[in-house]
C-alpha positions in Angstrom: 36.8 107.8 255.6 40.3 107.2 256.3 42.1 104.4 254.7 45.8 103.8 255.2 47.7 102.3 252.6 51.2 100.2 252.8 53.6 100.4 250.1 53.2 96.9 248.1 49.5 98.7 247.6 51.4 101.4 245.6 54.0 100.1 244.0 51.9 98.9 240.9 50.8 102.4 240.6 54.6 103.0 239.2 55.7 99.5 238.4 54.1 97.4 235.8 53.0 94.2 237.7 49.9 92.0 237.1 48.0 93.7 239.6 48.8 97.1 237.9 45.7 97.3 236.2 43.1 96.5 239.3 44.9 98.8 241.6 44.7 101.8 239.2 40.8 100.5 238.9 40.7 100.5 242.6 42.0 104.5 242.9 39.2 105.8 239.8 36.4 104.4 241.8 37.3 105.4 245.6 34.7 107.7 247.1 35.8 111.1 246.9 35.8 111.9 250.6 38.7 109.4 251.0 41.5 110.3 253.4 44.4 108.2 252.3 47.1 108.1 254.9 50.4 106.6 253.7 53.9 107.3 255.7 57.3 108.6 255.3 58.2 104.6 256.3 56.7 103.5 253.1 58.5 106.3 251.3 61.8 104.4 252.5 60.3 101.1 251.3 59.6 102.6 247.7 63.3 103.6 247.6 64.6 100.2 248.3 62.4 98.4 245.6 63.7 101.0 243.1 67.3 100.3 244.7 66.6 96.1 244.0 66.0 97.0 240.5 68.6 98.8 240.1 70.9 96.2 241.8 69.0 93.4 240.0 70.3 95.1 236.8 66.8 95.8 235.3 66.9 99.6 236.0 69.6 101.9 235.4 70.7 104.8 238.6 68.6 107.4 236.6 66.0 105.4 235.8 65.4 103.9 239.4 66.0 107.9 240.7 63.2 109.2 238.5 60.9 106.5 239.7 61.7 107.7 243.6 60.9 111.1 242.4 57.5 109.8 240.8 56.5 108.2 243.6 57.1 111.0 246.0 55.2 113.4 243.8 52.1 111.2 243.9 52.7 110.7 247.6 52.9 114.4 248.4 50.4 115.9 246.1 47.4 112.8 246.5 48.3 111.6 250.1 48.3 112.7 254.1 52.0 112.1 255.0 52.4 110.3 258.8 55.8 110.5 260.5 56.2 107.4 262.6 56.5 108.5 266.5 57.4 106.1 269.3 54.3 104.8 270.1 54.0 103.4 266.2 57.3 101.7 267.4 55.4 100.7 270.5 52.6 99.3 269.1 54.3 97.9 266.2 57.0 95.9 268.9 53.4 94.9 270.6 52.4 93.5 267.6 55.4 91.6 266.6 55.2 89.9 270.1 52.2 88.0 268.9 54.1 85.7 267.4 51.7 83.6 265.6 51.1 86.6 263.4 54.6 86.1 262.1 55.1 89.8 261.4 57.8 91.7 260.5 59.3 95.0 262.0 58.1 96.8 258.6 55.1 95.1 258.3 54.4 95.4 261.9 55.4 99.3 261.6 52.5 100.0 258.8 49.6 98.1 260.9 50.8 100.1 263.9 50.5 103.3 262.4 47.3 102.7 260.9 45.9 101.2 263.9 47.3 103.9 266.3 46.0 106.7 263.2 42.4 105.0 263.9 41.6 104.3 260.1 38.8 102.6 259.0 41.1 100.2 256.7 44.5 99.3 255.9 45.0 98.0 252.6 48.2 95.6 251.6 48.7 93.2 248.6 50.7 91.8 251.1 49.2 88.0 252.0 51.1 88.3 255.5 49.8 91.6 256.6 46.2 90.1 255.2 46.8 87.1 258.1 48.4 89.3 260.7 46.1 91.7 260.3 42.8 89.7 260.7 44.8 88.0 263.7 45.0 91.2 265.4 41.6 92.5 264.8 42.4 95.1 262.1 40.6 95.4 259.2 43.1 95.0 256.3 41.8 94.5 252.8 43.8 93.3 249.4 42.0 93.9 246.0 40.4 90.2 245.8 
């Protein structure tokens, strides 16, 4: 089974948030036959949450470098990297022109690739991606 993953999934895997705990719960008890599929996009993301901490004063440069460097590893050695092409771009442009899904170019991005990468489900903490998704026929799951 492949599931595809965007990065507000991960991001508790590194940074302490409530959710930390039931996303870590979520990875133990995945079946091990799992594909995950995550993309160089969301490596991108990751950087720029790392670059708001360190902007928002509550990490240092080193600090929000070492977390980059920890969240590549994880990516590279536990997931199946996916270099957007133009027809993610396509799709994602498609998507975003169904307005009532009030997506996002990013957003819109990950649920193109996963859709496009024929995955069985896309998982987000994302609320808006929950919507859009289910809007566009996808099946996009949070933890609840």
């Amino acid at each position: 089974m492949m599931r595809y993953f965007d990065t507000s999934f991960l991001v508790p895997l590194l940074i302490s948030e409530p959710r930390t705990d039931q996303v870590e719960n979520f990875f133990v008890n995945l079946p091990g036959d799992t594909t995950l599929l995550f993309s160089h996009w969301g490596q991108l993301e990751f950087a720029s949450v790392a670059a708001r901490l360190f902007r928002m004063g509550e990490i240092n440069d080193q600090d929000a470098q070492a977390l980059i460097d920890q969240f590549n590893s994880l990516i590279t050695q536990s997931f199946r990297l996916h270099i957007p092409v133009g027809q993610d771009f396509q799709k994602a442009q498609e998507f975003v022109g169904h307005f009532q899904t009030r997506l996002r170019g990013g957003d819109a991005l990950h649920l193109a690739m996963a859709a496009n990468l024929g995955v069985e489900t896309i998982h987000t903490l994302d609320n808006g991606m929950l919507e859009a998704g289910s809007l566009l026929g996808l099946t996009v799951q949070g933890l609840d």
